[in-house]
C-alpha positions as CSV (number, residue, x, y, z in Angstrom):
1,X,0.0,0.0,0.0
2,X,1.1,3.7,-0.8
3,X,1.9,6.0,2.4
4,X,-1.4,7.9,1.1
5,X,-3.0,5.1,1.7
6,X,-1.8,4.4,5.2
7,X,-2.4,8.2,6.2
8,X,-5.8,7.4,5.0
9,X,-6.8,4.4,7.4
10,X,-5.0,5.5,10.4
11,X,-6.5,8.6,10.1
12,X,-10.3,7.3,9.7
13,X,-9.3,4.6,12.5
14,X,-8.6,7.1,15.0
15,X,-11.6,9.2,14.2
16,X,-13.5,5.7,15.0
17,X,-12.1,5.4,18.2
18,X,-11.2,8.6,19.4
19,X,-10.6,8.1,23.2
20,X,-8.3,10.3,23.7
21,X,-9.3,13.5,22.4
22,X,-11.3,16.6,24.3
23,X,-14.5,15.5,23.8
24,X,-14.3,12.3,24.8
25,X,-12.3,13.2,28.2
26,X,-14.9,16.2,29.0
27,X,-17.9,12.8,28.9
28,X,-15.9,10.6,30.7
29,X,-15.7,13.0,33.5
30,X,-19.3,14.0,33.4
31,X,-20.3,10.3,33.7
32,X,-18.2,10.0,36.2
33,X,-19.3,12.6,38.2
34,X,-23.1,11.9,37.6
35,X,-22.2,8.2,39.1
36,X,-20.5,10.1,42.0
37,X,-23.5,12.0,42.7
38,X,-26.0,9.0,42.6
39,X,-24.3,7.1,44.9
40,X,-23.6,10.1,47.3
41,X,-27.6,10.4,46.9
42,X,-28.1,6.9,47.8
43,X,-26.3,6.9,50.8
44,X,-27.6,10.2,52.6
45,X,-31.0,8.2,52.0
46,X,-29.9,4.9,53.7
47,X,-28.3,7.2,56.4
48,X,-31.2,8.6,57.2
49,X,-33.8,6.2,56.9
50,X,-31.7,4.1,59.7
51,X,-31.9,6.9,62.0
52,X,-35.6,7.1,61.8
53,X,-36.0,9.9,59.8
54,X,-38.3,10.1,56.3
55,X,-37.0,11.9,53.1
56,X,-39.8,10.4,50.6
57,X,-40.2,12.5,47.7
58,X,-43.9,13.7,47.9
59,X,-45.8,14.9,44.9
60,X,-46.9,18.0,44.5
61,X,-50.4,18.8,44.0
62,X,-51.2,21.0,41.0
63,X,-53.9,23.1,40.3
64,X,-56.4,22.1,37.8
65,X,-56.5,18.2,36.6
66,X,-54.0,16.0,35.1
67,X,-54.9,14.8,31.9
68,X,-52.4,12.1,31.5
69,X,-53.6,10.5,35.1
70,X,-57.0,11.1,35.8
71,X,-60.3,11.2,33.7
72,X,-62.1,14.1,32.9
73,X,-65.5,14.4,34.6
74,X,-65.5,10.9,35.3
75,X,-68.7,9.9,36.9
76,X,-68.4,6.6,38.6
77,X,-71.4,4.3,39.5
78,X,-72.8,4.3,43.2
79,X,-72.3,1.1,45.0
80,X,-75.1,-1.3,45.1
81,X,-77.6,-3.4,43.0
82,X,-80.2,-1.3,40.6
83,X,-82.1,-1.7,37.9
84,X,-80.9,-1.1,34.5
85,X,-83.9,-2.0,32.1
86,X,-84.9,1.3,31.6
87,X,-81.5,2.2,30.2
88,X,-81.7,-0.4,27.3
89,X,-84.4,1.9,25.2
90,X,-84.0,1.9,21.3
91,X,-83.2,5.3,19.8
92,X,-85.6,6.4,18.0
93,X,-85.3,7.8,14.5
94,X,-87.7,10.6,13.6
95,X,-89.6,9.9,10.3
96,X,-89.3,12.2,8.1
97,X,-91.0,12.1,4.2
98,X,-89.2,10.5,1.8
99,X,-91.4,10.4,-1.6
100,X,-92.7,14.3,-3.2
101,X,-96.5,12.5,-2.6
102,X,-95.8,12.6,1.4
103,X,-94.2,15.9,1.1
104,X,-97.3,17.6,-1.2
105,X,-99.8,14.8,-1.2
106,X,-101.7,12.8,-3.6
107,X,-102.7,14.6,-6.9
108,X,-106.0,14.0,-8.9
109,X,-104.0,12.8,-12.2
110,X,-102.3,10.2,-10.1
111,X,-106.0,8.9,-9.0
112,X,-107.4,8.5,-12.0
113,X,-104.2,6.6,-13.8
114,X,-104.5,4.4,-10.7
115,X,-108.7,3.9,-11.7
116,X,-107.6,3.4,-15.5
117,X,-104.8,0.8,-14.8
118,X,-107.2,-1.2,-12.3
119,X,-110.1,-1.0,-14.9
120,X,-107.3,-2.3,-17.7
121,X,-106.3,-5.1,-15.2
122,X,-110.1,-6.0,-15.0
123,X,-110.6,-5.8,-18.3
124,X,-108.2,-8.2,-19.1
125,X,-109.0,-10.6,-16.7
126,X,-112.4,-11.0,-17.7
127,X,-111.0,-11.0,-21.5
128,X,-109.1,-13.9,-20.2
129,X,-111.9,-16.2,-18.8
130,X,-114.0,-15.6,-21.3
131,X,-111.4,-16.8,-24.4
132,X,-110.4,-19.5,-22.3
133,X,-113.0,-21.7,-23.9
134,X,-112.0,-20.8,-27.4
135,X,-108.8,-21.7,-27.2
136,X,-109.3,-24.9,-25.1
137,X,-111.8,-25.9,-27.8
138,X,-110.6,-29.4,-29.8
139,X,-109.9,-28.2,-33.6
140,X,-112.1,-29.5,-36.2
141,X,-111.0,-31.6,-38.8
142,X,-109.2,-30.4,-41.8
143,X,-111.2,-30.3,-45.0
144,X,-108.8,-29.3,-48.0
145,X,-110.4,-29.5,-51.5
146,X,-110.1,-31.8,-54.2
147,X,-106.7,-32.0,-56.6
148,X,-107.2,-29.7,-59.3
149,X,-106.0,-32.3,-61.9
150,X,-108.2,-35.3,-61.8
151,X,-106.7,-39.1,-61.6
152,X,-106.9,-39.6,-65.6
153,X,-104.3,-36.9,-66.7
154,X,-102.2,-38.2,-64.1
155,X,-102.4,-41.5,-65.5
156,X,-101.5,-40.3,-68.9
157,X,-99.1,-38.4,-68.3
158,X,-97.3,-41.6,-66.1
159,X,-98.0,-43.8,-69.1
160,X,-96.0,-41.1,-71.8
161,X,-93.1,-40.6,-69.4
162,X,-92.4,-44.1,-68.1
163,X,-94.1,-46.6,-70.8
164,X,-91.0,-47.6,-72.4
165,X,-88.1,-47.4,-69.4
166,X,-87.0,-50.8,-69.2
167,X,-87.1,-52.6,-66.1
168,X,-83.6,-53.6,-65.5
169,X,-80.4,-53.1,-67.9
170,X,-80.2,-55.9,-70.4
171,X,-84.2,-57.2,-69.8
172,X,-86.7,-56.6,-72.9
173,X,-89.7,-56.9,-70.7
174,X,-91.4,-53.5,-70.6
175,X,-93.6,-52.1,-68.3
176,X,-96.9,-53.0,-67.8
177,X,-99.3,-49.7,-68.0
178,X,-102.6,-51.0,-67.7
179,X,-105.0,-49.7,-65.2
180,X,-106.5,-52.3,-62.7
181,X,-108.6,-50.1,-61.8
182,X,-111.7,-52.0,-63.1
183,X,-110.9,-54.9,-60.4
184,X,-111.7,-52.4,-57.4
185,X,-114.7,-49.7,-58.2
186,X,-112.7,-46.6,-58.0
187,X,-114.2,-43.7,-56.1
188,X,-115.0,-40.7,-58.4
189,X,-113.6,-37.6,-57.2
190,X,-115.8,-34.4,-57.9
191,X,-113.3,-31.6,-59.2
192,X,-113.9,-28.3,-57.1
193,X,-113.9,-25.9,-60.4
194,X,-111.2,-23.2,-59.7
195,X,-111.6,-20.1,-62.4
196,X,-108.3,-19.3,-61.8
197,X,-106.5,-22.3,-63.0
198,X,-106.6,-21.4,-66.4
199,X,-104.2,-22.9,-69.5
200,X,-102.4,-19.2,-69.7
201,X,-102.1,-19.1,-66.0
202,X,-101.3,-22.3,-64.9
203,X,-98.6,-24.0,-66.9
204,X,-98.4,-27.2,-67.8
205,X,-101.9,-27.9,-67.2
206,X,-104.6,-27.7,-70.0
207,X,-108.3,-27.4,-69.9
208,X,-110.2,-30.5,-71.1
209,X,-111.8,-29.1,-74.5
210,X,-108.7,-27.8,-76.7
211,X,-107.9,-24.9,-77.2
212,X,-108.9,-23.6,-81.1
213,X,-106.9,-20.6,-82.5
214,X,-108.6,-17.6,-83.6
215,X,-107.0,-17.7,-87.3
216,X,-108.1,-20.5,-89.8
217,X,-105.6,-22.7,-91.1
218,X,-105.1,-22.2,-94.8
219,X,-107.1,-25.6,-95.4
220,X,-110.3,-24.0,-94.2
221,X,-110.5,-25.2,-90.8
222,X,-109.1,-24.5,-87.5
223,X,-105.8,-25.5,-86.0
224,X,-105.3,-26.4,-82.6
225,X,-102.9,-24.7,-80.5
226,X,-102.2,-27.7,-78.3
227,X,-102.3,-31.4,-78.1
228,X,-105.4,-33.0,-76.6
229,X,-102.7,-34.5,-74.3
230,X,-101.5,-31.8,-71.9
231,X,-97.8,-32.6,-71.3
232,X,-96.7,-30.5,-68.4
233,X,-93.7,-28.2,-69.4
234,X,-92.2,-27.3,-66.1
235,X,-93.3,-29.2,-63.0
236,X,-94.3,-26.9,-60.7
237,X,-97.0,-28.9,-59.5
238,X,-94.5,-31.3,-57.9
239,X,-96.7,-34.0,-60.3
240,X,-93.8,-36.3,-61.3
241,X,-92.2,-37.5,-58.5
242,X,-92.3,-40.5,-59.1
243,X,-89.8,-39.8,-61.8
244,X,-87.2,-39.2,-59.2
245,X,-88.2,-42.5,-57.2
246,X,-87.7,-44.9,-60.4
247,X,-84.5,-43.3,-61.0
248,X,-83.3,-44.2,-57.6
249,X,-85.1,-47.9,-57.7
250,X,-83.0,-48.2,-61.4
251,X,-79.8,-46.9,-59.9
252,X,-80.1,-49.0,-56.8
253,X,-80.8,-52.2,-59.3
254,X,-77.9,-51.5,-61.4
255,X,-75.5,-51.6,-58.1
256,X,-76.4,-54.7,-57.3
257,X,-76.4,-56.4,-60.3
258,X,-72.6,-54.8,-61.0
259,X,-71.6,-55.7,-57.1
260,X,-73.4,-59.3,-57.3
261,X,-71.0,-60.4,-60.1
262,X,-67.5,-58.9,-59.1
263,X,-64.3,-60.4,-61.2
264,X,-62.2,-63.1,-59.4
265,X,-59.3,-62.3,-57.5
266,X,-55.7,-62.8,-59.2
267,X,-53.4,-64.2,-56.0
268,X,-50.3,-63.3,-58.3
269,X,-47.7,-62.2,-55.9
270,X,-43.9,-60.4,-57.3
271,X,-41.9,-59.6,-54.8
272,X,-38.8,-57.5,-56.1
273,X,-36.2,-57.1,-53.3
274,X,-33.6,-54.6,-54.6
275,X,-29.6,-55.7,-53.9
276,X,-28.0,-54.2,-51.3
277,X,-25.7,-51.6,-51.7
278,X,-21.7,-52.4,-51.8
279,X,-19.7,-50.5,-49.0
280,X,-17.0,-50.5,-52.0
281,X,-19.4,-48.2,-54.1
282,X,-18.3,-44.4,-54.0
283,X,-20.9,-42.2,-55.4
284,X,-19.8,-40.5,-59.0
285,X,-19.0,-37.2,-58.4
286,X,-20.9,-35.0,-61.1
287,X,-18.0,-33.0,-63.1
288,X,-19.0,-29.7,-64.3
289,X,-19.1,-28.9,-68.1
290,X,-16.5,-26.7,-69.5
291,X,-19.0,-23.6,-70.7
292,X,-16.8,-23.7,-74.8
293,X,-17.8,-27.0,-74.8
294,X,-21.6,-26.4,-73.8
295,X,-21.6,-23.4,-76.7
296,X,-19.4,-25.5,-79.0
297,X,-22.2,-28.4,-78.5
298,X,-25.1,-26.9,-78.4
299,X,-24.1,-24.7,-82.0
300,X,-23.2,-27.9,-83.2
């Protein structure tokens, strides 16, 4: 360490413990001479308590009251047994109005919109008990009219569209489109007559006289504007569904005839196992072109 240094710490070491200076002399000697006067103290006391003679400290009284010692207008209870009951009453809380009608009082409007909402309340009570019947009532049995396209059109209109489907792929049996309707008497159906269902209204549906153009043909007569057979031209009347159901049947059919006759299994096996590798082998190493001979070759 440098001499500085040394200064340094012995310096701050004897600042630490500075026993020796003024200040430290000057309290020595005061604590010493408090010590000196306690015990001097002490024994005057013990002197003269043994020859009979008191030097208590009394306190002295001051004038007014001591805060720190006694309670301010402290009123202690008298001695004895008495009855408290009387001292346990609830406080009461004066009432005072709360709402604007206990402060000014009920007005006249506020009467008569109470009257009108009791009368409502009434009203709709009664209301209630007397549509209570109506609504517990059993519903009638719905009557919907007659099909505006009677049973015949149907028919021929089944007969044109699916007369000549085949039954199954590879079959020629056709379908049968007879009516066996002479077997069971068939009930006749009374068509309700709707003015609105009208040719140029309703398509696809046609009246059942035809329909004769207003100019003659050039062979004297009249020409028809449509066939006596009304074909439907867009089915709007949801009238051919059964289209969509022997579509499905034929589909379904021609599954399982094509899944009923699957081709036999070939249990023809090649196993190709590939020679392994030689640990002699070193992989080529790919030598770059020389770029003449790229341009040479590819002029060439």
């Amino acid at each position: 360490m440098d001499e500085d240094e040394k200064e340094m710490l012995s310096g701050a070491r004897a600042r630490l413990a500075n026993t020796r200076g003024k200040k430290a002399k000057r309290k020595a000697r005061e604590k010493q001479l408090e010590e000196a006067r306690r015990l001097a103290s002490l024994q005057k006391r013990r002197e003269l308590k043994a020859a009979g003679i008191d030097t208590r400290q009394r306190k002295r009284r001051r004038k007014g009251m001591d805060y720190n010692s006694e309670i301010p207008f402290e009123k202690r209870p008298p001695p004895g047994f008495y009855d408290v009951a009387d001292e346990d009453r609830p406080v009461e809380q004066p009432q005072f109005p709360t709402t604007i009608e206990e402060v000014e009082g009920k007005r006249r409007v506020d009467n008569i919109e109470a009257q009108l909402r009791e009368q409502d309340i009434a009203k709709n009570k009664l209301a209630q008990r007397q549509d209570a019947p109506e609504a517990v009532r059993k519903r009638s049995k719905l009557m919907l009219p007659a099909p505006q396209i009677p049973d015949h059109e149907l028919e021929e209109i089944a007969s044109d569209l699916l007369g000549n489907e085949e039954l199954a792929e590879g079959s020629g049996a056709t379908r049968v489109t007879s009516d066996f309707s002479g077997v069971t008497p068939k009930k006749k159906e009374i068509q309700t007559p709707n003015p609105i269902a009208t040719p140029s209204a309703t398509p696809g549906v046609t009246g059942l006289t035809p329909r004769i153009g207003m100019t003659p043909s050039r062979d004297g007569g009249y020409s028809f504007g449509m066939t006596p057979k009304g074909t439907p031209l867009r089915d709007e009347l949801h009238i051919n569904d059964d289209m969509d159901i022997h579509d499905s049947a034929k589909l379904e059919q021609r599954m399982r005839t094509g899944l009923g006759s699957p081709p036999q299994p070939k249990n023809e096996y090649q196993i190709v196992i590939q020679p392994p590798p030689e640990d002699n082998e070193e992989p080529e190493e790919k030598i770059e072109e020389d770029m003449s001979d790229k341009i040479a070759r590819q002029k060439g």
